[in-house]
C-alpha positions as CSV (number, residue, x, y, z in Angstrom):
1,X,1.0,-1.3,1.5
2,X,-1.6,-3.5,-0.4
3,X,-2.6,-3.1,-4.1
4,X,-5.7,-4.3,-5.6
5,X,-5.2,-5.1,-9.7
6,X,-8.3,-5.1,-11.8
7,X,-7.1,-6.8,-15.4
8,X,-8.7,-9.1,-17.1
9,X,-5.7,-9.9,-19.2
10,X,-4.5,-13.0,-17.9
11,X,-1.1,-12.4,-18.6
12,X,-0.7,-9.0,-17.8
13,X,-2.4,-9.5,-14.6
14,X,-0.2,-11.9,-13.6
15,X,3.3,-9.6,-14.5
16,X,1.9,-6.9,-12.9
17,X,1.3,-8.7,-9.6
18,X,4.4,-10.4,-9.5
19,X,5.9,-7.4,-10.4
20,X,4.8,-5.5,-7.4
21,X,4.7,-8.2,-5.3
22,X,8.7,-8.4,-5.8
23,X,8.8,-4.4,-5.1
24,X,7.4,-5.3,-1.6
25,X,3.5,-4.6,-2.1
26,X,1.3,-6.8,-1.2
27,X,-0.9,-7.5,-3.9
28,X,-5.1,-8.9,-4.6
29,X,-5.8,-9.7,-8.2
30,X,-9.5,-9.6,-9.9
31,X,-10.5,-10.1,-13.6
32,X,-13.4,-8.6,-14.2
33,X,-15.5,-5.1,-12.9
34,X,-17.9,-6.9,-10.4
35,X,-15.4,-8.3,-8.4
36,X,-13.5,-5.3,-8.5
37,X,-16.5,-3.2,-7.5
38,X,-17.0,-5.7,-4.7
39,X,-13.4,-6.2,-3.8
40,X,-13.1,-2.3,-3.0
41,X,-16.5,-1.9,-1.3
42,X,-15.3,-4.7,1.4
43,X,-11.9,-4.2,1.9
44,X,-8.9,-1.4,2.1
45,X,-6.5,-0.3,-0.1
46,X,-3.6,1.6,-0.5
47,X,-3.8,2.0,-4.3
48,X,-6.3,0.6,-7.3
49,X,-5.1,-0.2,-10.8
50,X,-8.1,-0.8,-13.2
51,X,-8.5,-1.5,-16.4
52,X,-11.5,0.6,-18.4
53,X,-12.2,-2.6,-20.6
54,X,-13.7,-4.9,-18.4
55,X,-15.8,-7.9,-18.4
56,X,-20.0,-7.1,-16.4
57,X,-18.9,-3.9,-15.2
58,X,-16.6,-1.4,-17.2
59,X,-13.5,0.3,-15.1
60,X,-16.0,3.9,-15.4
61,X,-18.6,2.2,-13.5
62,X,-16.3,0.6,-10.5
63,X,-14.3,4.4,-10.2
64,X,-17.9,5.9,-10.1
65,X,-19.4,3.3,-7.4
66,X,-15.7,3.4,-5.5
67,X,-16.0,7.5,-5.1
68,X,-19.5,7.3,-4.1
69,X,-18.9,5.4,-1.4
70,X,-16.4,8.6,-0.6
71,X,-13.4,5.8,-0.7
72,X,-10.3,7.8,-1.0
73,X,-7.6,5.1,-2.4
74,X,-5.9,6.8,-5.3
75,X,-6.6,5.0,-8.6
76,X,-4.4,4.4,-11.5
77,X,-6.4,3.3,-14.7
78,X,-4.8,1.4,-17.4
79,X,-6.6,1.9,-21.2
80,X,-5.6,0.2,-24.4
81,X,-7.5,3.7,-25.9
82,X,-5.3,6.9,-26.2
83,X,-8.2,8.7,-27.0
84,X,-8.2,12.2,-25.0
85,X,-12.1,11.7,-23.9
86,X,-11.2,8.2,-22.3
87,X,-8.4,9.9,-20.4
88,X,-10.4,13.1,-19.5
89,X,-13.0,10.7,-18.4
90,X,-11.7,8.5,-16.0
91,X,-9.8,11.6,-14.4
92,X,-13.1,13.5,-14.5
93,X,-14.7,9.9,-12.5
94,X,-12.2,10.5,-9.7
95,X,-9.3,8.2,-10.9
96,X,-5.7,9.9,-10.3
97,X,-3.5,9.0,-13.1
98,X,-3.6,6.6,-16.3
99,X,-1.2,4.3,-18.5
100,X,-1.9,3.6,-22.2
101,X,-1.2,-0.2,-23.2
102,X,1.5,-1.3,-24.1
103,X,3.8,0.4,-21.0
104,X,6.8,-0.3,-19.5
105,X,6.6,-1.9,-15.9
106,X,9.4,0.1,-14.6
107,X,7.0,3.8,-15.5
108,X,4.2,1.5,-13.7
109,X,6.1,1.2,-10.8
110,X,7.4,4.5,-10.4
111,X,3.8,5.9,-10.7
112,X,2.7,3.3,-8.5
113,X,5.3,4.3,-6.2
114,X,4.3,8.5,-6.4
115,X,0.6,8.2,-5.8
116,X,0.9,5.7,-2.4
117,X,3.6,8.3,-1.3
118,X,1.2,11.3,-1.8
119,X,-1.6,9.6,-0.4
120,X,-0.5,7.9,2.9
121,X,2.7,11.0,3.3
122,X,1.0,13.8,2.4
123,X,3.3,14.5,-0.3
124,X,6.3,13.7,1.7
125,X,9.2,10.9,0.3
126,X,10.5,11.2,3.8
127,X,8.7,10.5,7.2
128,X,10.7,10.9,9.9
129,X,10.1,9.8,13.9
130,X,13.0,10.3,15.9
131,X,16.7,9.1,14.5
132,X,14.2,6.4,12.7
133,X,14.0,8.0,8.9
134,X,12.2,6.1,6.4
135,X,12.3,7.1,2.9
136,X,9.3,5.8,1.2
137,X,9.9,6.5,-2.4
138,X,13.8,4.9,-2.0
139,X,12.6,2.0,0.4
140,X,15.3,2.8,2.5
141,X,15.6,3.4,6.5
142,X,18.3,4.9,8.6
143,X,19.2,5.4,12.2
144,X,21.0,8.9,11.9
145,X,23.2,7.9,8.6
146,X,23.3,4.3,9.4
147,X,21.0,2.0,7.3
148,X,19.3,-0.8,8.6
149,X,19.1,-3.8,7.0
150,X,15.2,-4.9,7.1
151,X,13.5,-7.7,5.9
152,X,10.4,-7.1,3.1
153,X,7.6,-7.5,6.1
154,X,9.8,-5.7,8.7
155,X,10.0,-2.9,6.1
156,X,6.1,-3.2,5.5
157,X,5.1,-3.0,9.3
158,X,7.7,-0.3,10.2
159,X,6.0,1.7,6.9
160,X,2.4,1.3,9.0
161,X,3.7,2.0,12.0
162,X,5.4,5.2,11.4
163,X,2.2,6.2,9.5
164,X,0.1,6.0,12.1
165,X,2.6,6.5,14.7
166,X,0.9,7.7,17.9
167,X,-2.3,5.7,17.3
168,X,-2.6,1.8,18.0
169,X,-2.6,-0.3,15.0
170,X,-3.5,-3.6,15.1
171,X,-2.4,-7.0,14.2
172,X,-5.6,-7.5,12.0
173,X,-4.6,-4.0,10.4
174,X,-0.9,-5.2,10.1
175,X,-1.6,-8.5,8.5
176,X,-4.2,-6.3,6.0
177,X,-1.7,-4.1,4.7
178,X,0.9,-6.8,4.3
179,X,-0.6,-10.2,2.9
180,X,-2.9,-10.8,-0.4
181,X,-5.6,-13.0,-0.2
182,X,-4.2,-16.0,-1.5
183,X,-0.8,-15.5,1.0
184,X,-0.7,-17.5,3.7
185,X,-0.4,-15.7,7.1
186,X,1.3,-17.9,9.9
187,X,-0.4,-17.2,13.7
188,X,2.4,-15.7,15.3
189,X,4.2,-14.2,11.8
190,X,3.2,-10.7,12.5
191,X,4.6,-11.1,16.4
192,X,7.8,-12.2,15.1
193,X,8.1,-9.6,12.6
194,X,7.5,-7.3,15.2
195,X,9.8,-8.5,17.8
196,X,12.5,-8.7,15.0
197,X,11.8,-5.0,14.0
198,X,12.0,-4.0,17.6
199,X,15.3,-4.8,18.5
200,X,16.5,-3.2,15.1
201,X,15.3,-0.1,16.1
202,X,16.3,0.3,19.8
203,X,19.3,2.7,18.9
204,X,16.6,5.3,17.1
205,X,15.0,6.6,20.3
206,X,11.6,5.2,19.3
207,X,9.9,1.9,20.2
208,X,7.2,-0.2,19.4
209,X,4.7,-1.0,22.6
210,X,2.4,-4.1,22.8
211,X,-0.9,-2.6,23.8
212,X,-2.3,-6.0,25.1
213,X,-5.5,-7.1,23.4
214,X,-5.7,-4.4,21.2
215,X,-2.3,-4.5,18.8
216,X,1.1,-1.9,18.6
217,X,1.7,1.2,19.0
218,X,5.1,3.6,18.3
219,X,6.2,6.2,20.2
220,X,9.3,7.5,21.0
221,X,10.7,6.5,24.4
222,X,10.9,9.9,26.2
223,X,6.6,9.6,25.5
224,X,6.2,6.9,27.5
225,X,4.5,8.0,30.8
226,X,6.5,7.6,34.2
227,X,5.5,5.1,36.7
């Protein structure tokens, strides 16, 4: 799942990216509204946390300009002002949820945590495809009541994967949902991860394909059509 921040507090940019960025996410930083405005109008997230009290272009503006566009990323905005018209404001400019500085990263995170879930599950903590269950909230997978022990990526593609499970995703898509700008991303890592992934989920009844040329797709093994 990938994160944009939009702070232009130095400091508390950089806790809450390494924050999330230790919870699994990955994560783009900006500092002020224009590069958050352009940020979300040429890429796609999962989740934007903006701050009202931006530098050239104030967080009202960016929310406005993001749900023009008809961009549906939920938005969490962050407000040194407890004043009740700021609040009703940015909820009224489409943004989801809010946090008053100071807060405490752990109530970040958990809110963090709820609007990705109701966004990409439909409200759901638990997707489920086959044995495979995945319990988004928990970050947790099992095979029937065994847990498997996954890596942070292999976690992050099997999360895409199951959300789009029946459609092809690819490795463009993969790497976009996984890696920040400024993270290196090796030219085989996402093949690896996948291969990895595979063989850790043989015993669930579902698979991941290589659709050559075009990227992965799961499915569960009884789909697969007969030669």
């Amino acid at each position: 799942m990938r994160i944009l921040i939009a702070e232009d507090d130095p400091v508390l940019a950089d806790g809450l990216t390494r924050s999330l960025r230790n919870s699994e996410y990955a994560v783009d930083c900006v500092h002020d509204g224009s590069a958050a405005d352009h940020a979300l109008s040429s890429q796609t997230y999962d989740l934007a946390i903006i701050d009202l009290g931006m530098p050239r272009i104030d967080g009202f503006e960016v929310i406005k300009r993001l749900r023009r566009r008809a961009a549906t990323p939920p938005v969490l905005i962050l407000t040194a002002h407890d004043a009740l018209q700021q609040r009703v404001r940015g909820l009224d400019l489409g943004a989801d949820d809010y946090m008053t500085k100071p807060f405490e990263l752990p109530e970040l995170e958990a809110r963090v945590r709820a609007l990705i879930r109701r966004s990409a599950s439909g409200g759901n903590t638990l997707i489920i495809n086959g044995k495979l269950h995945l319990d988004v909230t928990g970050r947790r997978v099992t095979v029937g009541d065994r847990p498997l022990d996954l890596s942070a990526r292999e976690l992050g593609v099997l999360e895409v994967l199951m959300l789009r499970s029946g459609r092809v995703v690819s490795k463009d898509q993969l790497a976009e949902k996984l890696y920040g700008w400024d993270e290196d991303v090796g030219a085989n890592a996402i093949e690896v991860c996948v291969h990895r992934l595979r063989k850790k989920i043989e015993p669930s009844g579902v698979e991941i394909r290589t659709i050559r040329g075009l990227g992965y797709l799961m499915e569960k093994n009884q789909d697969k059509p007969k030669a």
